[in-house]
N, C-alpha and C positions, 0 to 999 in steps of 0.2 A: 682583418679577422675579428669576429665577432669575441670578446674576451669571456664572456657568459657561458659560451661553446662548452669549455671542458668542466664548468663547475655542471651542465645538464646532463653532459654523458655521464660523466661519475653516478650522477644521483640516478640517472637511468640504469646504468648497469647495479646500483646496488637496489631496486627495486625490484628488476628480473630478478632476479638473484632468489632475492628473498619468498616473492610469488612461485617461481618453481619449486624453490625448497618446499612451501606450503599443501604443496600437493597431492590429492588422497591417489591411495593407489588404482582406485577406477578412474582415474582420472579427471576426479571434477574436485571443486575447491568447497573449503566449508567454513564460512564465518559467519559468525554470531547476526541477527537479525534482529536488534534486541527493540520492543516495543512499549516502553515502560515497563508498568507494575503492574496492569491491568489484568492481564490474563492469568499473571502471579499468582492473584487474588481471587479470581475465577474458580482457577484451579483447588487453590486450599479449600476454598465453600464447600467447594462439589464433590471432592475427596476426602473429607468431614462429614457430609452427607451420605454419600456414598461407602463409609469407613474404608476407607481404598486405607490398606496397608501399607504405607510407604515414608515413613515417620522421617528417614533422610532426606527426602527430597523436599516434604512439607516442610522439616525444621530451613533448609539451605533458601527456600521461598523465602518464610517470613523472614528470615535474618536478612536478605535480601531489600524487602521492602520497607522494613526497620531499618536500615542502612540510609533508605532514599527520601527519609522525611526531613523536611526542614526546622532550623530553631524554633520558627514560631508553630509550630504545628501542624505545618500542612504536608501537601504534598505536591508537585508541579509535573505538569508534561512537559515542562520546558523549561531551562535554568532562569530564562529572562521573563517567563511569569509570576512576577514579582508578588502578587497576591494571592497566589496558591491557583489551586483548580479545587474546586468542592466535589464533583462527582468524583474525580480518584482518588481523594479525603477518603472521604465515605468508604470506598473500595479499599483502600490499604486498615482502615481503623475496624470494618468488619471481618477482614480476612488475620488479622492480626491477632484478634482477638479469640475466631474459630479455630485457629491452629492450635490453642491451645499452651503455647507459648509465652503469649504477653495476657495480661492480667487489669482489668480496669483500673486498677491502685497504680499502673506502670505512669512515669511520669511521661512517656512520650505519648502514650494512650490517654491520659486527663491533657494533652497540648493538644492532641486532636481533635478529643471531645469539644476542647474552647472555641476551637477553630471553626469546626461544624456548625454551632451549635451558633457562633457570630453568625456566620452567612446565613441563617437562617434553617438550617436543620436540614434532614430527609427531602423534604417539600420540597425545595431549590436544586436540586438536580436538575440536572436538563439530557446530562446522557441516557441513550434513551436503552442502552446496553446495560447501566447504573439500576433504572428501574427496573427495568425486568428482572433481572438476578433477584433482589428485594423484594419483588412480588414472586415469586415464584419459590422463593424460601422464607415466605410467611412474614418478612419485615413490613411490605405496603399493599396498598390494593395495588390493583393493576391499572398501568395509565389508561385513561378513556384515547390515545391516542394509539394504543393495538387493539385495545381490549371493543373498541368501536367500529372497527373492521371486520367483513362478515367472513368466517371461512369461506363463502359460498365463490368470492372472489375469482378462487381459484379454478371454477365452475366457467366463467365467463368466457364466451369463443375469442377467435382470436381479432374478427370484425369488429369487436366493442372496440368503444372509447377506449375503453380501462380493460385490461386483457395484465393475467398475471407476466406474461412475460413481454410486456412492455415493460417491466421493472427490471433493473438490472439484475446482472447473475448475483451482483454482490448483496442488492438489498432482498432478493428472490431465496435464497439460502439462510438467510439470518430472520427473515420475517413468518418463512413457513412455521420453526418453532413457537416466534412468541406466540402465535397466532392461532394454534391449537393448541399452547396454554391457558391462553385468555379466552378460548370458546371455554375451557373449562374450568377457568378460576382457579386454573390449580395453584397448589403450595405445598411444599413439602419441609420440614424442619426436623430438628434432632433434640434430644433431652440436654446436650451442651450448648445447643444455638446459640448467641450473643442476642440479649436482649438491647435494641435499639430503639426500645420505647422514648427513650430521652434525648433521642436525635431530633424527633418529631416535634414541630413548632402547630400546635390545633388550630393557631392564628392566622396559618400560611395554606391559600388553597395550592394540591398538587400540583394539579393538572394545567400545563399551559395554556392562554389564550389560543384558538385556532388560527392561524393562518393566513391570509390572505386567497380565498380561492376554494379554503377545505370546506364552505357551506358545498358550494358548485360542484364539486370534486363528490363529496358526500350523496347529494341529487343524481349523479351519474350513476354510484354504486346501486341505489336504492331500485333509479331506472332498471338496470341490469338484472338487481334480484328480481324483480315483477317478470321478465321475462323467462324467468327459466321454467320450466316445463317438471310439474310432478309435485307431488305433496311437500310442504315444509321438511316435515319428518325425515323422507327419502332425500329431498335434495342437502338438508345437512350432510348426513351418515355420508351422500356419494361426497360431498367436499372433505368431509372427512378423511375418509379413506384416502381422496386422490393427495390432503395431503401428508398423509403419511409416505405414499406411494413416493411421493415426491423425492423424500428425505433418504427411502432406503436404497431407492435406483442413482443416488447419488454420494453414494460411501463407498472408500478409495480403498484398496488393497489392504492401506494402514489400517483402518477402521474410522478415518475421518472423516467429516461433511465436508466435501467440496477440498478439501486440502485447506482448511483454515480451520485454527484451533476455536475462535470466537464461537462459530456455527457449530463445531462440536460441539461442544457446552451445554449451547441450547438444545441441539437434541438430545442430546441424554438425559436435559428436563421433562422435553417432548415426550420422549418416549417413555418416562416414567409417567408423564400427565395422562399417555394410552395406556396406562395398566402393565406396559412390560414390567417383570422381575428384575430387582438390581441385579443378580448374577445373568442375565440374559446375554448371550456371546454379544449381541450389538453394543450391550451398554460395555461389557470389558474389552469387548476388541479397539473400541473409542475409548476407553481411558489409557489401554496399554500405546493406544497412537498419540493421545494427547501428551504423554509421559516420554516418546521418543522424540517430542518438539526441544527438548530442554537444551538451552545451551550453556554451557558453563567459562567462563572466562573474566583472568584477574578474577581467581577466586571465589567469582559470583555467579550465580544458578540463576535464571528464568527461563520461562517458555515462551518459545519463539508463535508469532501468531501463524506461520506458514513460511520454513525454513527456505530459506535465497538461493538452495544449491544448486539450480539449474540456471537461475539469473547471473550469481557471481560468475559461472565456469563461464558462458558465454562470453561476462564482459572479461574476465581476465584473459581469456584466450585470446579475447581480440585485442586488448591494448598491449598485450605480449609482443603479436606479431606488428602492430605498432610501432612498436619499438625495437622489431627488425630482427626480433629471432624468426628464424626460418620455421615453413611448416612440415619442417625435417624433422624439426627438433622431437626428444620423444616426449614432453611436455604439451607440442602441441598437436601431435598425435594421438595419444592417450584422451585429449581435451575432446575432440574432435570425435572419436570413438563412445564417448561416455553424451557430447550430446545426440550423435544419431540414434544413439538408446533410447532417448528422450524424447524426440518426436512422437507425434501423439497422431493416430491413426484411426479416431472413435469421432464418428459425426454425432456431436456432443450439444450440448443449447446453443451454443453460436451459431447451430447452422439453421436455427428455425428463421431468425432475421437474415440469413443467409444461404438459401436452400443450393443445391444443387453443385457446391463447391465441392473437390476432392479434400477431405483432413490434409494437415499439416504443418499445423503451427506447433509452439512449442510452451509451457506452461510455466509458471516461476519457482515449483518446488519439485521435489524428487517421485513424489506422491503420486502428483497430479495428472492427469491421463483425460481429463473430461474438460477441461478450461481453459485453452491457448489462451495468450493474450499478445498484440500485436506487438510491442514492446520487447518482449522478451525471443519473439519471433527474430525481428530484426537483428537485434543481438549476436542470437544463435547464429544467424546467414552468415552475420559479418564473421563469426571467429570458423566455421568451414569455407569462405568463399576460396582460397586457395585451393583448396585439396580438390573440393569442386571441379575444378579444373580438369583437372588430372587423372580424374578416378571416379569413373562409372556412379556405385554405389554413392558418395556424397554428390555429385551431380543432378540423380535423380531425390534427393532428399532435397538440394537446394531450388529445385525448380519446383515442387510441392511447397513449401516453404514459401514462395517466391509469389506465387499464383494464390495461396491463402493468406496473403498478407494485402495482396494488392487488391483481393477482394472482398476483404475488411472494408474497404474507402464506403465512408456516411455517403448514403446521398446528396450532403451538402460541399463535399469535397475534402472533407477534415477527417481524421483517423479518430475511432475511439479505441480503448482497453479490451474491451473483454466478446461486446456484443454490438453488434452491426444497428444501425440505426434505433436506439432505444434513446429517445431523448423527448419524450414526452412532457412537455413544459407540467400539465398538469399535476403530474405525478408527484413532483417537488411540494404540492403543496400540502401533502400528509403533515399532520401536529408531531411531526416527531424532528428536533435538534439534528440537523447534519441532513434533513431530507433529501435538499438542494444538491448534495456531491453523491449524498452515497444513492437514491432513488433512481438515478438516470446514467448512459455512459456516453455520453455528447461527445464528437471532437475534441481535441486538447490543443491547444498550440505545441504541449513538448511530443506528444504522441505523434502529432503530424508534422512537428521539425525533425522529429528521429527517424520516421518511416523515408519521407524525402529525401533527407543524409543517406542512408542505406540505398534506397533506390539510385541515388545521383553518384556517389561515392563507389559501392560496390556492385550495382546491377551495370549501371552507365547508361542508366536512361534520365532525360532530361526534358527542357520546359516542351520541344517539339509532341512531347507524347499528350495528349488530353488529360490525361488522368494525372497526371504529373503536373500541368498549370492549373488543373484546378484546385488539387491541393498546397498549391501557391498562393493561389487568388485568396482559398480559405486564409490562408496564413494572415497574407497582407491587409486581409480587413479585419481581421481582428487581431490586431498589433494596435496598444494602448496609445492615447492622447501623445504620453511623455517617450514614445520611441522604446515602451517594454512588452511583453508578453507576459500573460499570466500561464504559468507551471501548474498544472495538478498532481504529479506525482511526485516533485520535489520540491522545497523552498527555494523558492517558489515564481519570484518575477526574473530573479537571476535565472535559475534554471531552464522557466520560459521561451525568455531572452535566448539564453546558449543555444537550445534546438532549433529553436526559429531562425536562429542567425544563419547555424551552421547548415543547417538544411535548405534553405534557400540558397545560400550559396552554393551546396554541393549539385545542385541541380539548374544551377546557371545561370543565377539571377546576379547581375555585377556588382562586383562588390562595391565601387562607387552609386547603386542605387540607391536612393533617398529613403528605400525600409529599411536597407541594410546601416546606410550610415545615420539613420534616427539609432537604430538597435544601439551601434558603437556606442555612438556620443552619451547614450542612456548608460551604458556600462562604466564609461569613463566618468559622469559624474558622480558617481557612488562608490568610487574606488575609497579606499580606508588610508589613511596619512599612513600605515605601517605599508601600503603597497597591494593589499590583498583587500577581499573581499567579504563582507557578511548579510543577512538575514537571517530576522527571526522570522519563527513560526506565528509573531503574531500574523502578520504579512497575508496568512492563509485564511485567516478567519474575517478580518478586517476588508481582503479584496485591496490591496494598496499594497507599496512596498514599504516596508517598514527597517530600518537598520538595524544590524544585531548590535555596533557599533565595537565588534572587533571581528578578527577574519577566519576563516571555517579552511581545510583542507581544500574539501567542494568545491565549494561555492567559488572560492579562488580559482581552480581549476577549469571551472564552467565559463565563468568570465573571461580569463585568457584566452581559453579554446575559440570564444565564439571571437575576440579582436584579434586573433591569431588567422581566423578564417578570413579574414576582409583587410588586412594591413600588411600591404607586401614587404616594409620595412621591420624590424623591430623598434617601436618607440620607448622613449624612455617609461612612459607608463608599463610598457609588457614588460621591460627587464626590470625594473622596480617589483613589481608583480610575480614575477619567474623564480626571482630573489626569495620574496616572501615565503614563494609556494614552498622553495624547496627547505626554508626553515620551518613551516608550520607541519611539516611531513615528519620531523626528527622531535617535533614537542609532541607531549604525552598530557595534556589539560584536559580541562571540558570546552574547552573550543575542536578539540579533535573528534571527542563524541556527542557532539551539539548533533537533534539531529537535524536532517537535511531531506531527510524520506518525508513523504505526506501521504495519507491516509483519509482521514475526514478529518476536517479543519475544525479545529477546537476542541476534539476527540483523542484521535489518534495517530500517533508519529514516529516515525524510527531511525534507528542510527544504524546503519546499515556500517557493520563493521570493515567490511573490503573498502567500503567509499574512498577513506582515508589514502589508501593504496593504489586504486583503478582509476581515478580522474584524474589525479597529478601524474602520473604516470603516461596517461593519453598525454594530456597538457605539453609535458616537456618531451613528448615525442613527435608531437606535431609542429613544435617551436624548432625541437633541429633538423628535423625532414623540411621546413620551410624556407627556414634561415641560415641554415648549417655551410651553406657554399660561399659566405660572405667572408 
């Protein structure tokens, strides 16, 4: 008898427990998504700006971000960036100071200033989300790296090289604002604005060097405008227009762009840069939706950049049943009920790189109706596959579901996020910080080890089907020197790793193969002397694994699951490990809200507050559904 057995059921039954307890009465789950301070700070400007009456929420912001600064002055995306981060500097030390609350005399306000004004000032930014905001409320010019790109862009057919929607959804949403900003140089400011004249270094030019590629890339655009047909004059105005058109055919029920609060923001600049009225129902239906992003927890306010509640309900529903409650239960009923809500039925931009698919994928926020994403798809399959079964109505939703997931697959065999073949090496090579991730939506190794898992795991199709080795074959060749995988949606080579592992195996690759046992032996070198697992976020930016050098919920979680998938024994590593997991579950530190979510590397990162809950959970259910008969 395995003696480890009853310390996992306990920890498993007091984790159901506590997840059912958690549960909204429509049935879905809601925890904090919390994304730094960034959008904190967003917020206060634009609500400053906009005199948005809401003095509670402003005052709980700054105190918030006042809260998150460090001794020396800075501010970090990350506890282990040990030299701060300058661009969310700059963001906390101007939104701090608009709210009207902190006052340039404050001593934490003259440690930021020092800070700033070390690394070089305004100029040294690199976020390209940083600049914009600053040019658009009058602190800087506008970078030549939007402000260089023609509206007419958007004019381009879809046979060009360069076609707007070869760019992903995510950088397609966020660029149509700056970019009829910057056709008009606009700015807008208030008689309390914070003057950040003294940020600015005259010594330091803004604008980054371009690129490798952006002369070539540039030559293409220039080609593309010669071609279009009709006077200058007229063909601005029509890009114009189309991208306005853009922005209002793509605002959600709530009033947001796209269901992410970042692209709110910008439009609401946007559309003051076209002359709308501050009171105009677009701009307050987008601030009353930016203001229902807010989460509150441990006493603390921010806004969430695009609330998790249709990702957390799937994943807790499934590692529920996981863990062997029945899909009797009224938990997981209710769960089930509230995602068939959710399905999305609008042939929406994913289907332009993927014409002729029926809808039905599923999206990551409550909002959202216009932007499955394969991820969150799979997810949702796995927590109705039971009822599926059973019951007509989820039947026909899992075989929609099923059929637009599997018709995501890239041409090259590998899954992306959001939109079907948009991987335009070219594209990356815009002068804008984070090009690379956020311009394009390539395959991923975790997207295509989690679609594989789902398809192997809970469709029961395996490597005999085409479409199933070839997103094998992707996997296997791009599995790193050292036996890891690189993650884009989490920290990151751990993360990787786990999907790749798990997914290959679910789909029938043996677990004694030499990809799966590089994976292993990779996971087992970097286990932490306490038993468990960590990674920093440097890891994301760097392209390498990098050690956090203590152990995360996660990331422990991720590791065991994928040696759990391929070790018919339990070794002493996994119960050392199993050990750890179920201690770092009951600590309450900044190793529990490290985060572990990825975004754009060097930018943006989140601690998905369920995480803590939903993988150790999986983890120590899949250890006693394995091992439990010993």
């Amino acid at each position: 008898m395995n003696p480890m057995l009853s310390t996992v059921d306990n920890e498993i039954e007091r984790l159901t427990a506590f997840l059912i307890d958690q549960q909204q009465q429509d049935g879905s789950w809601h925890f904090c998504f919390e994304n730094g301070i960034v959008i904190d700070a967003y917020i206060i400007i634009l609500f400053r700006i906009l005199n948005v009456q809401n003095e509670d929420l402003i005052r709980q912001l700054h105190d918030r971000i006042l809260a998150e600064q460090q001794s020396a002055g800075f501010w970090q995306l990350y506890r282990d960036e040990e030299d701060g981060n300058l661009s969310t500097s700059v963001e906390a030390y101007y939104a701090l100071l608009y709210s009207g609350y902190s006052k340039v005399t404050d001593a934490p306000i003259l440690r930021a200033k020092h800070y700033i004004q070390s690394k070089g000032g305004i100029g040294k930014v690199t976020s390209i989300l940083t600049r914009v905001i600053l040019a658009a409320t009058g602190q800087s010019k506008w970078p030549l790296s939007i402000s260089s790109i023609p509206l007419e862009v958007l004019l381009f057919p879809t046979y060009f090289p360069i076609n707007y929607f070869e760019f992903s959804g995510y950088s397609r949403v966020h660029l149509t604002p700056m970019l009829i900003m910057a056709d008009r140089r606009f700015s807008i400011s208030t008689a309390n604005a914070p003057d950040l004249s003294n940020l600015i270094d005259t010594r330091i030019e803004e604008d980054e060097p371009a690129p490798r590629g952006y002369e070539e890339m540039n030559d293409v655009i220039q080609s593309g405008l010669s071609r279009l047909l009709g006077s200058p004059r007229y063909i601005h105005e029509a890009a114009r227009a189309k991208a306005e058109q853009f922005m209002l055919q793509r605002i959600e029920s709530d009033g947001t762009f796209y269901s992410y609060a970042t692209s709110t923001i910008l439009m609401v600049f946007a559309l003051l840069a076209l002359d709308y009225d501050q009171q105009h129902p677009l701009i307050t239906n987008a601030i009353h939706g930016l203001t229902s992003m807010q989460c509150r927890s441990d006493a603390k306010t921010t806004i969430q950049n695009s609330p998790s509640t249709v990702w957390d309900t799937a994943l807790i529903s499934y590692v529920l049943q996981e863990a062997e409650i029945p899909d009797i239960h009224v938990a997981i009923r209710q769960a089930a009920s509230y995602l068939l809500s959710r399905q999305q039925y609008k042939t929406a931009d994913w289907s332009i790189h993927n014409p002729d698919t029926i809808p039905g994928g599923w999206g990551f926020s409550e909002s959202n109706t216009i932007n499955p994403d394969v991820d969150d798809t799979t997810a949702a399959l796995r927590a109705i596959r039971s009822l599926a079964v059973t019951q007509t109505t989820y039947q026909e939703s899992w075989n929609r579901g099923l059929n637009w997931a599997l018709s995501m697959q890239n041409n090259d065999g590998g899954w992306p996020a959001f939109e079907k073949n948009t991987n335009k090496e070219m594209l990356t090579w815009l002068a804008i910080d984070g090009a690379k991730s956020a311009a394009i939506d390539p395959s991923e190794a975790d997207l295509t080890g989690r679609t594989l898992e789902y398809f192997g795991n809970f469709a029961e199709l395996d490597m005999r089907h085409k479409f199933i080795k070839r997103g094998a074959k992707w996997l296997t060749q791009h599995q790193e020197k050292d036996g890891s995988w690189y993650g884009r949606w989490g920290v990151c080579y751990i993360y990787g790793t786990w999907a790749a592992v798990t997914g290959l195996q679910a789909v029938g690759m043996p677990t004694d193969h030499d990809t799966l046992q590089k994976g292993a032996n990779w996971l087992l070198s970097i286990q932490n002397s306490d038993g468990g697992w960590g990674e920093s976020c440097h890891s994301d930016r760097l392209l390498r694994y990098v050690p956090l050098g203590e152990s995360t919920p996660s990331q422990t979680a991720w590791a065991l699951d994928a040696l759990i998938a391929v070790q018919p024994e339990p070794t002493p590593a996994v119960n050392r490990g199993i050990k750890k997991l179920i201690a770092s579950i009951r600590e309450d530190d900044w190793k529990s809200s490290y985060p572990t979510g990825a975004g754009l590397p060097g930018n943006f990162y989140s601690n998905y507050h369920s995480y803590r809950y939903i993988w150790p959970l999986l983890t120590l259910s899949h250890y006693r559904t394995k091992y439990g008969q010993e």
